[in-house]
N, C-alpha and C positions, 0 to 999 in steps of 0.2 A: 408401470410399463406392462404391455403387454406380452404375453411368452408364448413363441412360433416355438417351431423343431428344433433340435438337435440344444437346445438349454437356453438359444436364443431369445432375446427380452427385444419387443417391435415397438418403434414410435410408426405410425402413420399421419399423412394430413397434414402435418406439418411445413412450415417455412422456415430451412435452415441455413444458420445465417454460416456459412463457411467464411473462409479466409477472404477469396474476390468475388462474392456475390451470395445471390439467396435465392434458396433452391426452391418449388414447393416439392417437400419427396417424402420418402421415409429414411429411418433411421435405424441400426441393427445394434444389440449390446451385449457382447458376451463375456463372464469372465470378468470384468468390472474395465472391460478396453472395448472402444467404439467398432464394431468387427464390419458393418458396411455402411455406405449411404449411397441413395440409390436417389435419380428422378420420378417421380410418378408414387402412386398410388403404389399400396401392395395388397397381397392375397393373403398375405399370411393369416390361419388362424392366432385370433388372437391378439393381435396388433392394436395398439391402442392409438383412438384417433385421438391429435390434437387437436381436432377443431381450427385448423389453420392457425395457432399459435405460432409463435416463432419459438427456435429450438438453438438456444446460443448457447457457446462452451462458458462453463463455470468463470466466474468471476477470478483475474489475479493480484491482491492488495500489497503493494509493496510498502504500505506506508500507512498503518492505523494506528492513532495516539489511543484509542476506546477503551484497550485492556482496563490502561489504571486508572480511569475514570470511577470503574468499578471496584476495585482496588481501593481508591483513598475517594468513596460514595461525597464524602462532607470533611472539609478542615477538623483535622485531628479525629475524622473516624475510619478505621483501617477493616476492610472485609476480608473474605476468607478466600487466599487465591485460586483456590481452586473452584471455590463457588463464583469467584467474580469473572475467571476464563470462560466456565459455562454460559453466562448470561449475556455476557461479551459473543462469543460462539452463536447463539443462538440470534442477537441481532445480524450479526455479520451474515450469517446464511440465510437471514429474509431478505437480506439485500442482494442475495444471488450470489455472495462471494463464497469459495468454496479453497481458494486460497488465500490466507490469511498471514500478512510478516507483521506481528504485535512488534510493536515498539514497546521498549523498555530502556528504562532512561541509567546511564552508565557513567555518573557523576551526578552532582548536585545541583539544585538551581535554590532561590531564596525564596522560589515559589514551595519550593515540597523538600523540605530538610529531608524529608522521612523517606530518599529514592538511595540515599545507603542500606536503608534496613530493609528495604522491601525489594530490591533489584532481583536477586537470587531469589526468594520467596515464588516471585512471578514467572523466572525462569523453571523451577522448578516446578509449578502449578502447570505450565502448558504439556512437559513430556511426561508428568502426570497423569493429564487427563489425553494425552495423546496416546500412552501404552495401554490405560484402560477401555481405550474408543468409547470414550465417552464424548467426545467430539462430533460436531456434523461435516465443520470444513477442515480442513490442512492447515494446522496453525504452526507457524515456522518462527523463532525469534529475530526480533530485527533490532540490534543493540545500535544505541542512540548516544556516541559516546560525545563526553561534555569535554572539546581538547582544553579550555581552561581550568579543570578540573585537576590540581596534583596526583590526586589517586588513578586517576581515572587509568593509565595504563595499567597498572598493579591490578585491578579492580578487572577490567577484559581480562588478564590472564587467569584471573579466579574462574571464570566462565565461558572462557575461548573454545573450549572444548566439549564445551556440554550438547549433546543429541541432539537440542532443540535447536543453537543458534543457525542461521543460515546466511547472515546479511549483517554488513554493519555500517552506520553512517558519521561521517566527522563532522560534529556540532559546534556553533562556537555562537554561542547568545552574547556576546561582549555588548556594550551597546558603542556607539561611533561607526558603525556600518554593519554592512551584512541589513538579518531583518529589523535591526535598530540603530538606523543612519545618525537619526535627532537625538543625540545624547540627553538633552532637555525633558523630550517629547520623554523618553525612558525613565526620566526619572523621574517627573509626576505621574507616571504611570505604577509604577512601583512603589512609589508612596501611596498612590490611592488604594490598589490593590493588596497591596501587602501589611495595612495600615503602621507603615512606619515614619518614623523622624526625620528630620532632614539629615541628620547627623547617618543614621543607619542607612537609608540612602546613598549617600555620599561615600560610604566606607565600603558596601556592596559594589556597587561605581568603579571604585578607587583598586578593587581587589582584582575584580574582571579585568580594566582595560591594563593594568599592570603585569597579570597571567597572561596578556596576549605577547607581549613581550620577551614574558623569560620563560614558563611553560609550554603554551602553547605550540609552537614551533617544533619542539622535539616529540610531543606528544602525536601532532599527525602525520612525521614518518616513523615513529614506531608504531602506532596501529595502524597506519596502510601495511609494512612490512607484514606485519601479525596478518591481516587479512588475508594478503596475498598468499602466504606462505600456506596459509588452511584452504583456499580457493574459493574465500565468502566473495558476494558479492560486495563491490566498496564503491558507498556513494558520497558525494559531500553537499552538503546541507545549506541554503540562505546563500550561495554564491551568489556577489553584486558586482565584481568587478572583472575583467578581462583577467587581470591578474593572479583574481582569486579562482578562476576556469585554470590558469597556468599553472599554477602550482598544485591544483589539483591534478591534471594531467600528469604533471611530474613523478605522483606520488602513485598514477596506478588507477586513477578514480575513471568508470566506465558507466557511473549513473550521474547526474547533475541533479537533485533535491532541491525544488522549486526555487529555482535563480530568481532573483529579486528584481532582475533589470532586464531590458531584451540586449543589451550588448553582454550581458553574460549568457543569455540563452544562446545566440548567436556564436560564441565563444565558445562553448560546450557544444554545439552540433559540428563546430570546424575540426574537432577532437575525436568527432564519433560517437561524445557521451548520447545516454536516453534520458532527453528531459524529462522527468514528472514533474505534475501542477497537482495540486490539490482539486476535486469535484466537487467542493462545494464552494473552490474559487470561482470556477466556471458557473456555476448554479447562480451564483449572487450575483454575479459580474463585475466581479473583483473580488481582491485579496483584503479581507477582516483588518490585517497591518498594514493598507495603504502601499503594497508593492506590485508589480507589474502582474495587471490580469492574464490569466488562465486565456481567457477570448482573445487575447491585440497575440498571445502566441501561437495560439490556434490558426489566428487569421497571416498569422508571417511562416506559414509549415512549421514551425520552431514545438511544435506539442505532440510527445510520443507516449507519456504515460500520463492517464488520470490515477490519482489514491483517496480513499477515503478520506485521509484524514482525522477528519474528526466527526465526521458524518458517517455510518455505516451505508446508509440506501445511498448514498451519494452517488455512486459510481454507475449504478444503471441507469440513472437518471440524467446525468450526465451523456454517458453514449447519446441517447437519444436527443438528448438536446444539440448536440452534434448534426444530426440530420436537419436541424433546423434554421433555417436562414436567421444570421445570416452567414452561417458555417456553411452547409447544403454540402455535409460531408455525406456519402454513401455509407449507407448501415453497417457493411462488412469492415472499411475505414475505421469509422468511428468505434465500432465494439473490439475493433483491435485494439484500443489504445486501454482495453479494460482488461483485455486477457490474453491473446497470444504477446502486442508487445511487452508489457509486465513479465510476462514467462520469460522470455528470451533474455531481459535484461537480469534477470535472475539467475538464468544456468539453466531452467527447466526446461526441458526439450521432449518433457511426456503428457503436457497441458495445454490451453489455451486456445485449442482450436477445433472444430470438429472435424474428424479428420481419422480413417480408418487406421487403428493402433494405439491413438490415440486413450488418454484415461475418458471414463466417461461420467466425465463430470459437465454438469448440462445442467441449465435452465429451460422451465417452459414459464415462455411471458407473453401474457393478453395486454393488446392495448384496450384502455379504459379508459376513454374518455380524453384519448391522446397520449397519454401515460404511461410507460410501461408498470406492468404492475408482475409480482412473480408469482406463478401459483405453483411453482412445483420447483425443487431442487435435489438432483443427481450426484451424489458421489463414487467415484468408483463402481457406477451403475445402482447404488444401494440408493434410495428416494430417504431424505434426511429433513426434509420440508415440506 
């Protein structure tokens, strides 16, 4: 940035993309909060041209599985959480994201035995590297709880209260519905992947669809209660059916986690929840497990938040694919659904937008070749990219 009078830091040149529209102007930064935006050109010494770049508010992730990819690199090999937040960190803000909700998984799956021993590890590595600023973006924990899981309540109250949490979502991988309708389909899936027996199989099977029955149930009104009562935000997870929007509502739930079907997306917008889709559902055009694309919701109003996922760059990428037929969403539209709406569905009401008072957290992104590409990233006015 460049630095005018009184300590102020000047973009010039720029196209910025605000809430309903895109301005070409400048931009003022003082203090690490947006202090003006103006139309036109400026005088200021100092000011730094963007070369007609566009000037968007920081990226808001409400949903990235990437941490413990880092975390558990290769079956049975475990990195250094704190080393694996960093690198994690660093992909996430070349993708322009500058808020980040890590997922961490809060029960077990038969994929990664090893998310008991490593849950708190990973909590504990983020408000680590977040009291040392060692960080570039806002990493916030987004606990991913497994309602089939017995421990699972016990396990949130170990860490309900830790600095870092800020979000938590009610998970429930049974297979018989949700995002594993084809009990079948699941379970040569899990024999392939997991190289097991029919027998181990079947007894995995046998465990889950039974926890839906006697566990599960009590487990997602005590962590909605637990939620609410801290004032996280509380989302629910693979909702497919009208009923399962129902008793989410019931319970408190104000995000819907990529509903599987559009009579659940549908269901969840009659409620008020904010849908999220996955961007690189939308990117591929469709969902990797064969459930309701990203684009048929986009194209029925029903799509309020994109998340990475499991993709970091996914989400700018998406914005702008948004502009594109045969969406022919308006720029300011579509990068809403990557950072003001995300904020809002969060509780943050100091992000997301550019916007005087605002934190200034900002991207500058040149198209390339059609492409957003990001050449610069803004936190709290500090340049971290």
């Amino acid at each position: 940035m460049g630095s005018g009078m009184n300590g102020e830091r000047v973009f010039t040149n720029a196209r910025l993309v605000l809430e309903e529209e895109v301005v070409h102007g400048s931009l003022s930064v003082k203090d690490g909060r947006i202090s003006a935006v103006d139309a036109g050109a400026t005088a200021v010494p100092g000011a730094e041209d963007m070369e007609g770049d566009y000037l968007l508010p920081g990226l808001v992730d409400l949903h990235t599985d990437h941490f413990e990819k880092h975390v558990l690199p290769r079956p049975g090999t475990r990195w250094n959480p704190v080393a694996a937040v960093l690198a994690h960190d660093a992909q996430m803000a070349a993708g322009g994201v500058t808020t980040a909700y890590d997922c961490v998984c809060v029960g077990v799956s038969i994929k990664n035995p090893e998310r008991y021993e490593i849950f708190r590890p990973m909590i504990d590595a983020v408000r680590e590297a977040r009291e040392r600023e060692m960080l570039r973006a806002d990493h916030i924990v987004h606990l991913r709880c497994e309602v089939t899981d017995e421990k699972v309540v016990e396990l949130f109250d170990s860490v309900a209260d830790h600095a870092a949490v800020g979000m938590i979502s009610l998970m429930d991988h049974a297979p018989g519905h949700r995002q594993y309708p084809d009990v079948q389909r699941f379970r040569e899936r899990t024999m392939k992947n997991q190289n097991l027996s029919e027998a181990e199989a079947d007894a995995h099977i046998d465990r889950l669809m039974g926890a839906l029955e006697t566990v599960a149930p009590r487990n997602r009104i005590d962590l909605a209660e637990r939620a609410r009562a801290r004032g996280l935000a509380l989302a629910s997870h693979d909702d497919e059916t009208v009923e399962h929007v129902e008793d989410a509502a019931r319970l408190g739930v104000s995000v819907s986690e990529f509903p599987t079907t559009r009579a659940a997306a549908e269901k969840a917008r009659e409620h008020g929840m904010q849908i999220v889709m996955g961007a690189p559902n939308l990117i591929r055009g469709g969902s990797h497990s064969g459930n309701i694309s990203a684009a048929e919701l986009a194209a029925e109003g029903l799509l309020d938040n994109l998340a990475s996922d499991y993709v970091p760059a996914a989400m700018l990428l998406a914005a702008f694919e948004l502009t594109k037929a045969p969406h022919d969403l308006a720029l300011p539209t579509a990068v809403a659904k990557v950072s003001s709406n995300p904020a809002r569905a969060a509780g943050l009401a100091d992000r997301g937008w550019v916007a005087p008072g605002l934190k200034a957290d900002l991207l500058r992104v040149a198209m390339i070749e059609n492409r957003p590409h990001v050449r610069t990233v803004w936190r709290d006015g500090k340049r971290v990219m």
